[in-house]
C-alpha positions as semicolon CSV with decimal commas, in nm:
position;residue;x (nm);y (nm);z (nm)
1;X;3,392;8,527;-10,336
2;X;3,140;8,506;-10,635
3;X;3,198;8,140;-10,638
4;X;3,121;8,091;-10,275
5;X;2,837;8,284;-10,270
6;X;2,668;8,059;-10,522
7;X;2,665;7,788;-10,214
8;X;2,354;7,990;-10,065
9;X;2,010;7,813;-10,010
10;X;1,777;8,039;-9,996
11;X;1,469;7,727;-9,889
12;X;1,384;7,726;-9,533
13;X;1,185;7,423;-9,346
14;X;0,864;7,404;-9,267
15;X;0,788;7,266;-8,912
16;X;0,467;7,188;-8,794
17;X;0,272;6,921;-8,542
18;X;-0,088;6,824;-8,547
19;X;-0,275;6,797;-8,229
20;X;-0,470;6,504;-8,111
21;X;-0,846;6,635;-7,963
22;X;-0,981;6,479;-7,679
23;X;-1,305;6,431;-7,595
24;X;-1,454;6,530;-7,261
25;X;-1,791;6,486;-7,075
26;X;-1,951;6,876;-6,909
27;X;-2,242;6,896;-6,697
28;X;-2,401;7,246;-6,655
29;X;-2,688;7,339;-6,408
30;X;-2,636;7,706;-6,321
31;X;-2,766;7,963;-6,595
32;X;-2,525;8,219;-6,704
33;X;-2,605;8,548;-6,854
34;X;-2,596;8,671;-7,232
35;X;-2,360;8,927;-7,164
36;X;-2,129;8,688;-7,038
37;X;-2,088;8,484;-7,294
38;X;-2,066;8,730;-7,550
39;X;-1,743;8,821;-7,331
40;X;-1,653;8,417;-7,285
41;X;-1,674;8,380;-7,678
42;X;-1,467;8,643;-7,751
43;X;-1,194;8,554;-7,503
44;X;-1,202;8,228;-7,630
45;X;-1,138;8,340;-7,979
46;X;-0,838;8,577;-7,891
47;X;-0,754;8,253;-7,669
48;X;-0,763;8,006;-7,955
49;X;-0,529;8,222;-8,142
50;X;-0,266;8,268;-7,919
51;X;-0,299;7,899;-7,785
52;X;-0,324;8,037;-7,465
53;X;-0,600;8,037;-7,180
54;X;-0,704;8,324;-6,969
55;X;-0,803;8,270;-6,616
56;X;-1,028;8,589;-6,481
57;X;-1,314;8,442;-6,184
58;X;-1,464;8,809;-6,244
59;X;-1,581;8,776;-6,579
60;X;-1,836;8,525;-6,431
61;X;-1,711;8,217;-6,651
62;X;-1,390;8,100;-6,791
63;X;-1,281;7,969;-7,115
64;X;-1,370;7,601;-7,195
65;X;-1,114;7,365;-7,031
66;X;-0,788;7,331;-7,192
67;X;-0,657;6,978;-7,376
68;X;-0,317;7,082;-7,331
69;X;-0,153;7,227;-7,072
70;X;-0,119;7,246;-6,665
71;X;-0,487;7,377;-6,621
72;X;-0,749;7,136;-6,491
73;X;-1,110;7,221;-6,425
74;X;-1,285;6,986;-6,180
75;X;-1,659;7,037;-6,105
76;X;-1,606;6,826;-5,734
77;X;-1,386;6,544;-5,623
78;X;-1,648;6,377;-5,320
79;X;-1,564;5,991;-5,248
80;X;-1,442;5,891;-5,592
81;X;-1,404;5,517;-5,634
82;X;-1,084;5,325;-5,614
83;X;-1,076;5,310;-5,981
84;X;-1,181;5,678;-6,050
85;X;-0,887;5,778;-5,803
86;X;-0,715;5,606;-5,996
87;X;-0,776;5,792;-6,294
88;X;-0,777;6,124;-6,133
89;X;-0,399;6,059;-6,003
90;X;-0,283;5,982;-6,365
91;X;-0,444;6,307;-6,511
92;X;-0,282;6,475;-6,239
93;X;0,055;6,341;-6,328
94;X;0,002;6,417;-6,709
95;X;-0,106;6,799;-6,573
96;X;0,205;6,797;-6,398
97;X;0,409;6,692;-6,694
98;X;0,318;6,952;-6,876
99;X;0,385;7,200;-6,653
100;X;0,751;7,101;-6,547
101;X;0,583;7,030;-6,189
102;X;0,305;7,260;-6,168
103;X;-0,038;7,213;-6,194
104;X;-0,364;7,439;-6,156
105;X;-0,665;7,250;-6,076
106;X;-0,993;7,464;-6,048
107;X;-1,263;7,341;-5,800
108;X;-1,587;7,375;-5,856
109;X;-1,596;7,491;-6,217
110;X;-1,742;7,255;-6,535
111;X;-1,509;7,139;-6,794
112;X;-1,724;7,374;-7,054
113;X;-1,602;7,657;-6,804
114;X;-1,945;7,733;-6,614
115;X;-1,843;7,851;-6,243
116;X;-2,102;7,650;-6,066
117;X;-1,947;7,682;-5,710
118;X;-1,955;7,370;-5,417
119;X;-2,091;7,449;-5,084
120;X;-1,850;7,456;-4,772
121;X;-1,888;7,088;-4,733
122;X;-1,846;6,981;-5,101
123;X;-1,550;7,172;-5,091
124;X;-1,350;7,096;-4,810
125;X;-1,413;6,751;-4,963
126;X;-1,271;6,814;-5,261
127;X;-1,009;6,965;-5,145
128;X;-0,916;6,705;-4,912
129;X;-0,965;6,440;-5,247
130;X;-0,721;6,674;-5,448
131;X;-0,463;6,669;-5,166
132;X;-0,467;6,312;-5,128
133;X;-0,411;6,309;-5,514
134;X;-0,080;6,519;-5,465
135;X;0,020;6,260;-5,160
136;X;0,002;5,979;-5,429
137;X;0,285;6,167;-5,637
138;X;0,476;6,306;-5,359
139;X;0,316;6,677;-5,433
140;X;0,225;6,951;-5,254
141;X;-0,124;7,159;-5,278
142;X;-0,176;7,519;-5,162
143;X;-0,497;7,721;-5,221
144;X;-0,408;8,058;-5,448
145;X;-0,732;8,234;-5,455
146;X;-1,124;8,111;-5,341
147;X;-1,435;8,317;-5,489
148;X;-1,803;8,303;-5,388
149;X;-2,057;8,278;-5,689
150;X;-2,401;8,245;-5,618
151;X;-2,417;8,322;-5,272
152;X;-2,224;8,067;-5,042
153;X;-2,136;7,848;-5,323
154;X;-1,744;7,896;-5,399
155;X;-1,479;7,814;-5,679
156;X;-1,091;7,754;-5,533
157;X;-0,766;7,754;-5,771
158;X;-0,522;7,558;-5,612
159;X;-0,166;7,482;-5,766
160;X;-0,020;7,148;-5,745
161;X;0,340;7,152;-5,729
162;X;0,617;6,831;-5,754
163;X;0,954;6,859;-5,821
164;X;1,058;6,624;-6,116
165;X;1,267;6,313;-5,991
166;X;1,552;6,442;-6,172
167;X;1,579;6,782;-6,040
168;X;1,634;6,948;-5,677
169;X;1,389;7,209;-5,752
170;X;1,164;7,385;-5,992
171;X;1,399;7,707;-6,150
172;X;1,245;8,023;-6,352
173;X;1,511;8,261;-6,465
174;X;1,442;8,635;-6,475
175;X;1,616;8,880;-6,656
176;X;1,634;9,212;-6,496
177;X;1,634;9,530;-6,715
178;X;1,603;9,926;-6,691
179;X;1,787;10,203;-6,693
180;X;2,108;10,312;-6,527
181;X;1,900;10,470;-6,191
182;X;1,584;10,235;-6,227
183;X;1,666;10,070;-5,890
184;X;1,712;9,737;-6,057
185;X;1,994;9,609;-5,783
186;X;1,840;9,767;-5,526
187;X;1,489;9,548;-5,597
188;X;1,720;9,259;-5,611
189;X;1,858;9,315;-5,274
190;X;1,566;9,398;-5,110
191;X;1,397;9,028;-5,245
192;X;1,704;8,812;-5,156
193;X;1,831;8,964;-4,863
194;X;1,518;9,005;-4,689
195;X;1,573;9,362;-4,574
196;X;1,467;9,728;-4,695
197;X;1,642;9,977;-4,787
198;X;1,746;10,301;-4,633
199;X;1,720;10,495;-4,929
200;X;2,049;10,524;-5,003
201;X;2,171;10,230;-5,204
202;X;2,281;10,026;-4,887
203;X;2,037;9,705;-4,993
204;X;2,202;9,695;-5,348
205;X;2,576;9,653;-5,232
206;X;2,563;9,257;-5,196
207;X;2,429;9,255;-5,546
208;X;2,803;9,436;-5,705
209;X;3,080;9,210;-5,773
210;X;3,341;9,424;-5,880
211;X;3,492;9,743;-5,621
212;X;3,443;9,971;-5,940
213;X;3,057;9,882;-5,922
214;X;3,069;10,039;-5,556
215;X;3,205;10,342;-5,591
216;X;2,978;10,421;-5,945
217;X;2,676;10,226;-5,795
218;X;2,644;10,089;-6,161
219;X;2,644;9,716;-6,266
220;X;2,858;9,673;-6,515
221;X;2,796;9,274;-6,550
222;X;2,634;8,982;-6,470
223;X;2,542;8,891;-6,133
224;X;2,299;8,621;-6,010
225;X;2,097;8,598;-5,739
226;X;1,852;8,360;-5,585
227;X;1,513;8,344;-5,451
228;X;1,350;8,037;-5,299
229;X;1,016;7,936;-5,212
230;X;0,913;7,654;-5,012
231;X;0,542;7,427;-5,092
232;X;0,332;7,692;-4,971
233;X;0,469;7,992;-5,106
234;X;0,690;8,072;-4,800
235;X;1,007;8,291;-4,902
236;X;1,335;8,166;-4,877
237;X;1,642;8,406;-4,892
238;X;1,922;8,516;-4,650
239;X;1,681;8,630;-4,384
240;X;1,527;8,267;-4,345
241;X;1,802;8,219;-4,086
242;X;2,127;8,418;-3,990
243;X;2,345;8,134;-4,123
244;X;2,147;8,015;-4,438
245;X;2,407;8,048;-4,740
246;X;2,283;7,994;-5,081
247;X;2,331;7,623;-5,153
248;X;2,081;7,626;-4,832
249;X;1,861;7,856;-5,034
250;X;1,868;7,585;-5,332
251;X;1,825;7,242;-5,090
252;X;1,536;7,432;-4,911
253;X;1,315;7,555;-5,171
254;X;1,077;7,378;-5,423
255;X;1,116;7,659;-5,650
256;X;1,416;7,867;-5,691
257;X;1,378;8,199;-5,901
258;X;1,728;8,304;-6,064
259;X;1,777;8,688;-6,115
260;X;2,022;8,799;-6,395
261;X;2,126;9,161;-6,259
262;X;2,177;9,331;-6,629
263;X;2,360;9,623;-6,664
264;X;2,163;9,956;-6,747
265;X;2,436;10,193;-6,863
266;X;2,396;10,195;-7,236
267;X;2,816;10,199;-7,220
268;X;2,735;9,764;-7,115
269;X;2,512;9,737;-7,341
270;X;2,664;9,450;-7,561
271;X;2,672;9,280;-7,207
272;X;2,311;9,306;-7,151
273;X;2,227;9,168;-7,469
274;X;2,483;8,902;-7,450
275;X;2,298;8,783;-7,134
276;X;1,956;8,790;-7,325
277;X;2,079;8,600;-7,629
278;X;2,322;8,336;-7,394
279;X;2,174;8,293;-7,087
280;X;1,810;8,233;-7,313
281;X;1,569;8,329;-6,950
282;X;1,213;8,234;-6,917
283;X;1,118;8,594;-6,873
284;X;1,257;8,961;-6,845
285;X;1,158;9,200;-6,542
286;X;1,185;9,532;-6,681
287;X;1,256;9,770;-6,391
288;X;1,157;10,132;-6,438
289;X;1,152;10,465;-6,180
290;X;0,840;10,655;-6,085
291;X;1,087;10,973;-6,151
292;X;1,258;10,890;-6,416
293;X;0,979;10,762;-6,637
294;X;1,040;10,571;-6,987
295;X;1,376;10,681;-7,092
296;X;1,584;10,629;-7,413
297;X;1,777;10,281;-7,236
298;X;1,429;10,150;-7,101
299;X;1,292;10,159;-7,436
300;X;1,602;10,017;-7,645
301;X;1,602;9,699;-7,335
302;X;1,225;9,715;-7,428
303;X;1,267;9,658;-7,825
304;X;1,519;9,406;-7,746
305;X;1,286;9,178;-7,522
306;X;1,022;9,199;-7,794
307;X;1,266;9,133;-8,093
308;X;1,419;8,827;-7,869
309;X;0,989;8,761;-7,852
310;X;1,041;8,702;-7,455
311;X;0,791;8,723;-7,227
312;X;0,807;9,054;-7,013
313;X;0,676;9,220;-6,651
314;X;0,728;9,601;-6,575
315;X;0,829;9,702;-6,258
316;X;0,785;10,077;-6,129
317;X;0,999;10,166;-5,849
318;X;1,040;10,462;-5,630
319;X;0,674;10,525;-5,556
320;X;0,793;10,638;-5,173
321;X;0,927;10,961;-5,350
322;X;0,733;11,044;-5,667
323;X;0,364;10,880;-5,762
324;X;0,394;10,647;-6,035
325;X;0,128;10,776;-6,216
326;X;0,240;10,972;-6,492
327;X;0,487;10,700;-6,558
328;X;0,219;10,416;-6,549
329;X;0,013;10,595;-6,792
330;X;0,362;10,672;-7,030
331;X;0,389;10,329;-7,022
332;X;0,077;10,207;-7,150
333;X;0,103;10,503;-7,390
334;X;0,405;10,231;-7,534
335;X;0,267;9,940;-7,467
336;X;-0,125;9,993;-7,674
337;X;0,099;10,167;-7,964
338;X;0,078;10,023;-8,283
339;X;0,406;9,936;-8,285
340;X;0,359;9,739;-8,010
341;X;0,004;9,605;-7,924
342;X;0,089;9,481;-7,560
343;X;-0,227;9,518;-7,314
344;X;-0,119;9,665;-6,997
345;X;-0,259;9,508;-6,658
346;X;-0,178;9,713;-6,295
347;X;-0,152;9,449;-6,064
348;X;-0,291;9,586;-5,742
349;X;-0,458;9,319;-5,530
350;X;-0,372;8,957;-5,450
351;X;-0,618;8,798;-5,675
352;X;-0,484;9,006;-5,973
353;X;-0,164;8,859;-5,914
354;X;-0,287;8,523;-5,980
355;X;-0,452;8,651;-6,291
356;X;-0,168;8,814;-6,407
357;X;0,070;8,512;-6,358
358;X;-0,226;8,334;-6,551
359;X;-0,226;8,544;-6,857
360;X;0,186;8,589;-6,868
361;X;0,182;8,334;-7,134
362;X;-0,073;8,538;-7,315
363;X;0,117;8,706;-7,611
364;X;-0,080;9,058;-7,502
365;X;-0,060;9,065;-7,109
366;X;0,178;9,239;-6,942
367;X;0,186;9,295;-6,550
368;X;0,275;9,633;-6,416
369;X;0,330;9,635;-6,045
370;X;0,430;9,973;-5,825
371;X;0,659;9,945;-5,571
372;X;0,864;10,087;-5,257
373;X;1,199;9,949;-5,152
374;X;1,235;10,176;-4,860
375;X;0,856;10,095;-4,705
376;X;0,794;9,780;-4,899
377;X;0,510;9,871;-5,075
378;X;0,384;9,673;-5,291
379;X;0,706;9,414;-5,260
380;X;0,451;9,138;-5,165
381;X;0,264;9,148;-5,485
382;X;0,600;9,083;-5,701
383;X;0,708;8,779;-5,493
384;X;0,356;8,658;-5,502
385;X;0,354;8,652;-5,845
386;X;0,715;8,535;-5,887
387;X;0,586;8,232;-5,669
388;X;0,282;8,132;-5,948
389;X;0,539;8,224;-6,229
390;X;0,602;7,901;-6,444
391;X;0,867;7,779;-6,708
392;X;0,739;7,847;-7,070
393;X;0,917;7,571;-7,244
394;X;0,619;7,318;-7,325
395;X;0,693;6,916;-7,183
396;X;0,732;6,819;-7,564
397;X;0,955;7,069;-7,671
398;X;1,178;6,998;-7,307
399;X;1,174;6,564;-7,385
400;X;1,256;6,660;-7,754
401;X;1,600;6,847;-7,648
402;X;1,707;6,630;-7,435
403;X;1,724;6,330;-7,673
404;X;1,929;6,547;-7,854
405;X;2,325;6,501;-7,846
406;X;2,480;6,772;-7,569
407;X;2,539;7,109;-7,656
408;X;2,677;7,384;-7,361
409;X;2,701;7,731;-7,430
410;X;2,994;7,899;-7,264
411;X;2,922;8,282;-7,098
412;X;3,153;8,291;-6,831
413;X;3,504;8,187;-6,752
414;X;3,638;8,161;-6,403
415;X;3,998;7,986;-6,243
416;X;3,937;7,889;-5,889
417;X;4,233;7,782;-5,665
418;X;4,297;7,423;-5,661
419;X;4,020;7,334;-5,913
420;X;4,141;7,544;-6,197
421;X;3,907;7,665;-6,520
422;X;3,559;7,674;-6,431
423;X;3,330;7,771;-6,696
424;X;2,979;7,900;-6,678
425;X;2,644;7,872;-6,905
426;X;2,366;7,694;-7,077
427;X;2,301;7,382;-7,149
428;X;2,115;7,387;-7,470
429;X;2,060;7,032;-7,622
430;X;2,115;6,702;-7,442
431;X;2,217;6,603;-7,090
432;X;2,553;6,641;-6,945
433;X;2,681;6,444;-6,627
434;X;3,002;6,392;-6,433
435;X;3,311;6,274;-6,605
436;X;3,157;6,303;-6,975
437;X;3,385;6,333;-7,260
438;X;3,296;6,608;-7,448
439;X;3,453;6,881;-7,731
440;X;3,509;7,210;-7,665
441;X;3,631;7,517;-7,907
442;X;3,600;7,598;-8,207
443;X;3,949;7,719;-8,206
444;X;4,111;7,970;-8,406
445;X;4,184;7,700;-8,685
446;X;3,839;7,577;-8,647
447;X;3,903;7,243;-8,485
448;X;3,744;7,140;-8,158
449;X;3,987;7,007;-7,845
450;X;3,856;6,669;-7,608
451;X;3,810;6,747;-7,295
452;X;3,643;6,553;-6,989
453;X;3,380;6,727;-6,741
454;X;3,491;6,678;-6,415
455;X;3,188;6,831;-6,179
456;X;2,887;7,037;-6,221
457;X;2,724;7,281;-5,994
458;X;2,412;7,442;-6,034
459;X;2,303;7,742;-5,808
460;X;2,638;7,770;-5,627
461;X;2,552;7,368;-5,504
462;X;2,679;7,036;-5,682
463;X;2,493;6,859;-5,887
464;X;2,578;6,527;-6,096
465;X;2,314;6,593;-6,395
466;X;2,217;6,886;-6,647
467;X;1,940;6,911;-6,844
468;X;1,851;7,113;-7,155
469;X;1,760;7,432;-7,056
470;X;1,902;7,442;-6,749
471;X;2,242;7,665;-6,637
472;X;2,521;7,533;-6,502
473;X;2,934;7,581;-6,431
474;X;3,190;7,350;-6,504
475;X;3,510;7,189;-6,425
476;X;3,759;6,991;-6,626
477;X;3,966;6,711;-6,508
478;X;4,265;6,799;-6,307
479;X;4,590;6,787;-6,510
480;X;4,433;6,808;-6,876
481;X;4,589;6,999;-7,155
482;X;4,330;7,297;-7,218
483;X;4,269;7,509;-7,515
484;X;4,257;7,950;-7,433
485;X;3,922;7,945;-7,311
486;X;3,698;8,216;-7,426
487;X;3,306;8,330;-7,391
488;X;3,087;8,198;-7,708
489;X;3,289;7,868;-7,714
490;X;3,065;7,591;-7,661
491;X;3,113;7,212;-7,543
492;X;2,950;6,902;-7,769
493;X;2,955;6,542;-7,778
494;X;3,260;6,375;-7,843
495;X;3,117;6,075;-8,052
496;X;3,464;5,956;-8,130
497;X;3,375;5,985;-8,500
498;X;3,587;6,173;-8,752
499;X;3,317;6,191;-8,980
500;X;3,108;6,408;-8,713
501;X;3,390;6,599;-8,648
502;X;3,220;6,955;-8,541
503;X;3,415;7,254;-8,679
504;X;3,355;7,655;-8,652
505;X;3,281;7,886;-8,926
506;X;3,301;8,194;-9,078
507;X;3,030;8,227;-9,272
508;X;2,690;8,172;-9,222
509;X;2,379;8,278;-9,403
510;X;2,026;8,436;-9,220
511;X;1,734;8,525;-9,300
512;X;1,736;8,827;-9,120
513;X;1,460;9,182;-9,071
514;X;1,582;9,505;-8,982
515;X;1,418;9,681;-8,707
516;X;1,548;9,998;-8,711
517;X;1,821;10,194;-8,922
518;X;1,845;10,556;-9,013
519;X;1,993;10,506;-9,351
520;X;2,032;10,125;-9,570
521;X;2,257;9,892;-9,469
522;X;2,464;9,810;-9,779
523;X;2,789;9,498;-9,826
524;X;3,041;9,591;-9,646
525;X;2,841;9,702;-9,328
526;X;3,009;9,588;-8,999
527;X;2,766;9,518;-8,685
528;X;2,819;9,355;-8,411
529;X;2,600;9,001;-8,367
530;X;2,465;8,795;-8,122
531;X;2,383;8,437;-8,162
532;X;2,302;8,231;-7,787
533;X;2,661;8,356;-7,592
534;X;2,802;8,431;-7,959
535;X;2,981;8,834;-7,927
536;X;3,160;8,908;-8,212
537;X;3,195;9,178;-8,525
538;X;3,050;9,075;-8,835
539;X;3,017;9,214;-9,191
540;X;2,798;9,156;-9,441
541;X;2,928;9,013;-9,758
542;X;2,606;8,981;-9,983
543;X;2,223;9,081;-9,944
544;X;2,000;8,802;-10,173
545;X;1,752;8,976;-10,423
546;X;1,872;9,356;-10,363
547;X;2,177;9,606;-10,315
548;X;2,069;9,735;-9,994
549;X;1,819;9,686;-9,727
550;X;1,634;9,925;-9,462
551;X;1,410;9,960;-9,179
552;X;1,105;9,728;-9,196
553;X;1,306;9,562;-9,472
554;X;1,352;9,170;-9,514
555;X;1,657;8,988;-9,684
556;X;1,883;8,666;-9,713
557;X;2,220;8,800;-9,615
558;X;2,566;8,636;-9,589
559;X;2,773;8,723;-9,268
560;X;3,139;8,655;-9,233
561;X;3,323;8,694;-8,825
562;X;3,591;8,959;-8,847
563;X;3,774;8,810;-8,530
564;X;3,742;8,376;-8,548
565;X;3,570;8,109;-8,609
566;X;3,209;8,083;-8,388
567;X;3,026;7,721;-8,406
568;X;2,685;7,845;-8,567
569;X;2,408;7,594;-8,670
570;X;2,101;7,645;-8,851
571;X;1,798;7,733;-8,655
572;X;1,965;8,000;-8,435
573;X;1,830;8,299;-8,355
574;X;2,017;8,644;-8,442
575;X;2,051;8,960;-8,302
576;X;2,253;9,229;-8,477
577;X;2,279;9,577;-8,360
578;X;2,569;9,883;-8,424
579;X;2,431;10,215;-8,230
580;X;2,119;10,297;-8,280
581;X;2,047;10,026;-8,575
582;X;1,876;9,688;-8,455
583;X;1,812;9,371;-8,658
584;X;1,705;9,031;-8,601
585;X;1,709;8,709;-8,787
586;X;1,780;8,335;-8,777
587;X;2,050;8,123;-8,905
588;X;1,905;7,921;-9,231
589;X;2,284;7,752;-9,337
590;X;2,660;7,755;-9,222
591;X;2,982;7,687;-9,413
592;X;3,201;7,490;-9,171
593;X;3,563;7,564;-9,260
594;X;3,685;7,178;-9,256
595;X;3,367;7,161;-9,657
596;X;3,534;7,471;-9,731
597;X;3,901;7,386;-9,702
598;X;3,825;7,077;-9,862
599;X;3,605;7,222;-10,202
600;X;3,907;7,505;-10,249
C-alpha cells in the first residue's frame, strides 16, 4: 500500500481564459443624479466581481452594458439602413448565442447605462425594428416589463427567444427540495396539472410513482415532470387541452421547464443527493412551509445546494393557513449569516420577478416567493419567473463539451416490454445519436462491454440527437448481449482503439474540504461518496501532509470503493457525506486498474 501511495500528485492545473474588450460608442443627454451613481458605481463593482450584471429600472440607471452575455442595451432602433439592419440582426444572433436562445434587449437605455426613455412613437418604432430583427432569425419577441422615466418618456425589456436549430425547445431543469411536509409535490401538481388543490394532498397524487408513495404521501424517488411555455409566456401543461399528453407538452412549447421531485425524508436522503450530483440541474427550488419554518432537512438540502455551488430559489408554501412571516424573516436570518452571505429578495410584484430572474445568476440573490396551492396565491409569480429563468452554462463552455468525445451518465434503469433495457441520464461530454457504437460498464473486472444505441427520447418524446448537458433515456439494439446494468455506469466512445481502452478504478485521489464533522476524520473512515450518478461506500486510505483532518479542514486524500470499480476522471466534483458529517472535493488523479495490474 506504501508503494502505491507514492503514485500521488499532489499538482493541480491551472485554467484560465483572457477576454477580448470591445469597444462601444454611448451617447448621453439626460442628467442623472449624484446619488445615483454613487449607487450605479457600487453595483458595478460588486457586478465586476461576480461577472454578473444586475438589472433594477428603480435605481434610476443600470450598470454599463455588458460585452458578454444575452443583455443588449439599445438607445432606439427608428429606420435603420439596410446595412445597419444588417448589423443589428448579427448582434442579435451573437446575443442569442450566448444565451442558448434567449436574449434581453433594453429599449431606450444608452450603452453607458443612462435610462433616457423614447416617446410613444419612438418606441413603438423600435419595437416594431426589434421584432422584425427576431423575424430575420425565426425568433419570437415579447415585452417583460415597460417603465416611464421622465414623464412620458419610457424604457421596455423585451426578451428575444429562438430555439437553436438543433433542439425542439429551450429546457431548464429544476431541482425541487424541502422537507418531508414542505408541499414540494403538491407545488408540482398544482404547476403541471393546471388545477388547485383541495387541501388535502389530492393535486400531488399524479406526481407519486410507486403505491407505497400513496398511502405515506412521501416521495421516496425521482419523478419528473414538465412545464411548457409557448413564445409569449403562455403556460403549457395538462390543462392546455383535455387530451394533451406530455410529448404534446414538449412539441408545443418553446421552453420546457423539467422538475426533479426530490425526496424530503432524511431516510432518501442518499437519493436526493444522488439526483443533485447525477442529474447536474441548472437550479434548485427549495420548497419550505409557512408552518413548519426552517427545519433540520431544509437546512442539510440547503448546505448541500451551496456545497454543489448551485444556483437556488426559496419557495414558502402554505400561506392559506399560517402567514409566512416568521418563516420569511427565519430565513433571511440564514441566508445574511456569515456562514452564508446570500441576500434575500421577496418577490412580490411582476416587475420584481423580472428582476429577480435578472439577478439569479448573481452569486448573492436569492428569490423568495409566498405561495397558496389551495387559492393560488402567489402561483403566478413562480411561473412568471420560471418563464424568464435561463440555462447557466455559458455558449463557450456548451461548444467546448460538445467537441468532446461522448460521455452518458447512467441514473436510472428501466425494461420496457418489447424494447427491453432502457436506461436513463445525462449526457455529459459529446453528442450521442441513433445507432452509435458506444462502451458501457466499468464492470466488476474493470473492463467496459460494446454496445450500440438504438433510440433516444428526451421528455417522454423521440429524439435522434443529444447534446452535452442535456438528459436523455436509452435503448440498445434488439438481440445484443448486455452486461448487469447498474446506476453510476456510464456509456463512452467506442474508438475501436485498444490503446484508449477506458477502464474503472478503485482508487482515486481528491483534493477534498470538510464541511462539517463533530470529531476528525482519520484512515480508515468509511463515507459514502458521490461523484455525477456515482453511489457507492468509500474509505479513506491516506490523508497528504497530516494524520487526521476536521471541520473547516483541507487535505489531499486517497479514496478506495468498498463495492466495484466506478469510472472516475480528474476534474470531477465530490460529495462525501456519513450522518451528520459533509465534505466536498474534486477528483485531481485516478488509478485505472488495467496501469495498475500492469505495474504489479
Amino acid at each position: 500500500m506504501d508503494s502505491f501511495l507514492s503514485l500521488f500528485d499532489p499538482s493541480q492545473p491551472d485554467d484560465g481564459f483572457d477576454e477580448e474588450s470591445d469597444i462601444r460608442n454611448s451617447n448621453s443627454s439626460d442628467s442623472i443624479t449624484q446619488s445615483s451613481n454613487q449607487n450605479s458605481s457600487s453595483e458595478s463593482e460588486l457586478d465586476g466581481q461576480n461577472n454578473k450584471i444586475v438589472i433594477d429600472f428603480d435605481q434610476g440607471i443600470l450598470p454599463p452594458e455588458p460585452q458578454l452575455g444575452n443583455i443588449e442595451y439599445k438607445l432606439k432602433l427608428i429606420s435603420p439602413s439596410k446595412q445597419r439592419f444588417e448589423h443589428l440582426v448579427t448582434q442579435m444572433k451573437w446575443r442569442l448565442r450566448e444565451g442558448h436562445g434567449e436574449a434581453i434587449y433594453e429599449i431606450g437605455v444608452s450603452d453607458s447605462g443612462h435610462l433616457h426613455g423614447l416617446n410613444e412613437k419612438d418606441m413603438n418604432a423600435s419595437l416594431c425594428t426589434l421584432k422584425q430583427m427576431a423575424h430575420k432569425l425565426g425568433a419570437s419577441t415579447s415585452v417583460l416589463r415597460r417603465k416611464y422615466v421622465a414623464g412620458r418618456r419610457s424604457v421596455a425589456e423585451v426578451l428575444v427567444r429562438k430555439i437553436p436549430d438543433d433542439q425542439h425547445n429551450i429546457e431548464v431543469r429544476v431541482a425541487v427540495l424541502g422537507g418531508a411536509d414542505a408541499g414540494k409535490s403538491t407545488l408540482l401538481g398544482v404547476l403541471t396539472q393546471g388545477e388547485f388543490d383541495n387541501g388535502r394532498g389530492r393535486a400531488r397524487l399524479n406526481m407519486f410513482r410507486h403505491m407505497h408513495e400513496i398511502q405515506s404521501g412521501r416521495t421516496s424517488c425521482i419523478s419528473h415532470e414538465t412545464l411548457g411555455f409557448d413564445s409569449q409566456g403562455n403556460i403549457i401543461n395538462y390543462k392546455y387541452n383535455e387530451m394533451m399528453t406530455a410529448e404534446e407538452i414538449s412539441d408545443r412549447s418553446t421552453k420546457l421547464v423539467t422538475f426533479m421531485d426530490l425526496a424530503g425524508h432524511r431516510r432518501y436522503m442518499r437519493t436526493t443527493v444522488q439526483a443533485l450530483s447525477g442529474y447536474s440541474p441548472h437550479y434548485a427550488m427549495l420548497v419550505l412551509s409557512a408552518g413548519g419554518g426552517f427545519n433540520g432537512t431544509s437546512q442539510e438540502h440547503l448546505s448541500i445546494v451551496r456545497a454543489l455551488d448551485m444556483p437556488f430559489f426559496v419557495v414558502v408554501t402554505k400561506t392559506d393557513i399560517t402567514p409566512p412571516d416568521q418563516t420569511v424573516q427565519e430565513l433571511k436570518n440564514l441566508l445574511t449569516s456569515i456562514g452564508c452571505r446570500k441576500v434575500p429578495f421577496v418577490v412580490t410584484n411582476t416587475d420584481e420577478v423580472i428582476s429577480a430572474g435578472s439577478n439569479q445568476f448573481s452569486e448573492n440573490i436569492v428569490p423568495i416567493f409566498c405561495v397558496s396551492n389551495v387559492t393560488g396565491s402567489g402561483l403566478n409569480l413562480v411561473t412568471r419567473f420560471l418563464y424568464v429563468l435561463s440555462p447557466g452554462i455559458s455558449n463557450l463552455e456548451k461548444e467546448r463539451l460538445e467537441q468532446e468525445p461522448c460521455e452518458f451518465h447512467i441514473d436510472e434503469i428501466f425494461r420496457v416490454s418489447e424494447v427491453g433495457p432502457v436506461v436513463g441520464g445525462l449526457l455529459v461530454k459529446g453528442v450521442l445519436t441513433e445507432n452509435m457504437c458506444m462502451k458501457i460498464g466499468p464492470l466488476p473486472c474493470g473492463r467496459f462491454h460494446s454496445v450500440t444505441v438504438h433510440t433516444i427520447h428526451r421528455n417522454k418524446a423521440p429524439c435522434r440527437v443529444v447534446r452535452a448537458g442535456q438528459s436523455a433515456s436509452l435503448s440498445f439494439t434488439p438481440n445484443q448481449i448486455l452486461p448487469t446494468l447498474r446506476s453510476g455506469m456510464v456509456l463512452l466512445n467506442d474508438t475501436g482503439n485498444r490503446d484508449d481502452e477506458p477502464y474503472g478504478t478503485l482508487f482515486f485521489q481528491a483534493k477534498v474540504s470538510v464541511l462539517f464533522h463533530a470529531t476528525a476524520i482519520y484512515v480508515g473512515f468509511q463515507t459514502t461518496v458521490h461523484i455525477g450518478s456515482i453511489r457507492q461506500t468509500a474509505i479513506i486510505r491516506g490523508i497528504m501532509g497530516g494524520e487526521k483532518i476536521g471541520t473547516n479542514d483541507s487535505a489531499s486524500v486517497m479514496f478506495q470503493f468498498v463495492g466495484h470499480p466506478e469510472y472516475v476522471r480528474p476534474g470531477m466534483r465530490v460529495l462525501f457525506r456519513e450522518g451528520s458529517s459533509k465534505g466536498i472535493g474534486v477528483v485531481t488523479q485516478v488509478f485505472p486498474l488495467n496501469r495498475i495490474i500492469g505495474q504489479n
